[in-house]
C-alpha positions as CSV (number, residue, x, y, z in Angstrom):
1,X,20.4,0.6,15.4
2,X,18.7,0.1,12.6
3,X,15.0,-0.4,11.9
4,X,12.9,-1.4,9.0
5,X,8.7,-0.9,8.8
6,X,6.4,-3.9,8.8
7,X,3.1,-4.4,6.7
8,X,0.0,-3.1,8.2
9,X,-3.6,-4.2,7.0
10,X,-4.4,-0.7,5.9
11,X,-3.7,2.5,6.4
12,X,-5.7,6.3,6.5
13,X,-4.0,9.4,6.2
14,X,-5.3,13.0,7.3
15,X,-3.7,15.8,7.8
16,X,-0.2,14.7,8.8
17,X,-1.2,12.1,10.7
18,X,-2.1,8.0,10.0
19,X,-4.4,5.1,11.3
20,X,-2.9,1.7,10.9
21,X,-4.6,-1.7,11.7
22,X,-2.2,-4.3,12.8
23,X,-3.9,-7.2,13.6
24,X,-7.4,-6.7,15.6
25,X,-5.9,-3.4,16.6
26,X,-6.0,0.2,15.1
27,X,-3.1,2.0,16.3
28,X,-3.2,6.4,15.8
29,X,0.5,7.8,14.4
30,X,1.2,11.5,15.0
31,X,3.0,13.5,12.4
32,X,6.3,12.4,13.9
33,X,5.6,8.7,13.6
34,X,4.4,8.9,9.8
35,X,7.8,10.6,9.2
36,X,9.7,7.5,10.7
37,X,7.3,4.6,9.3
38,X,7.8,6.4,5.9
39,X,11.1,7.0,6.0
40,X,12.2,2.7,7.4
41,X,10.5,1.3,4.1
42,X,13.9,-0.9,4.4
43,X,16.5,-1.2,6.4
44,X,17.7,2.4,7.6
45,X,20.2,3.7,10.2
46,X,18.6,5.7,13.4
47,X,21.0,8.2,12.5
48,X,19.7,8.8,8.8
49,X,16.0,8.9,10.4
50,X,16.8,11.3,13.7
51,X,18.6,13.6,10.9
52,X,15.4,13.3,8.7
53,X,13.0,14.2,11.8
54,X,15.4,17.4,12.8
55,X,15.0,18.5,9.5
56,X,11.7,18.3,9.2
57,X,10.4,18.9,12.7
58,X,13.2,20.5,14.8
59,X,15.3,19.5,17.6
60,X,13.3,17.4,20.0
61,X,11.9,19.3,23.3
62,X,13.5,17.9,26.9
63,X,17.5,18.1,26.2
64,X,17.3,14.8,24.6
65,X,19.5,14.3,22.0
66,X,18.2,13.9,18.5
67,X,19.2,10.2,18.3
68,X,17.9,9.3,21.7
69,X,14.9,10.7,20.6
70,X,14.2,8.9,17.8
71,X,15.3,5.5,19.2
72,X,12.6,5.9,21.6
73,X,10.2,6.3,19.4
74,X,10.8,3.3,17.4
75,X,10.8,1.6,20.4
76,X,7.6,2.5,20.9
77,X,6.6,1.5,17.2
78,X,8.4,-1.8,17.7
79,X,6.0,-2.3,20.6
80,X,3.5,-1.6,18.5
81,X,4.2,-4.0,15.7
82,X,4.9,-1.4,13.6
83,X,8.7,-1.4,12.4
84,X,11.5,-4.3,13.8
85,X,14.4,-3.1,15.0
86,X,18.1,-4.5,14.7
């Protein structure tokens, strides 16, 4: 899988985290979700960005693996309108 970010109307950063209007809708990241919109600007691997997360945040809690981790989450953000996924 690989997943890419897409273009938000604007964005505010505090502390770690983000707000992002897409569309009519303002959407709150966490720390985690900064990390993978910032680190898809263009096309990039799930394995390059679950590698990126570990290293910055740790293994994931819940025996998931590191990969199945992060492929849910971009799921989410792909729900979101927030990064397409391939």
């Amino acid at each position: 899988m690989r997943a890419r970010r897409r273009p938000v109307l604007d964005r505010v950063d505090r502390s770690g985290e983000a707000v992002v209007l897409v569309g009519r809708r303002v959407v709150r990241l966490s720390p985690l979700a900064v990390s993978l919109l910032d680190g898809c600007e263009d096309w990039t691997s799930d394995v390059t960005l679950a590698g990126a997360l570990v290293a910055r945040f740790g293994p994931p809690p819940g025996g998931q693996t590191p990969l199945e981790s992060t492929r849910v989450a971009l799921r989410d953000l792909e729900a979101e309108g927030l990064v397409e996924c391939d």
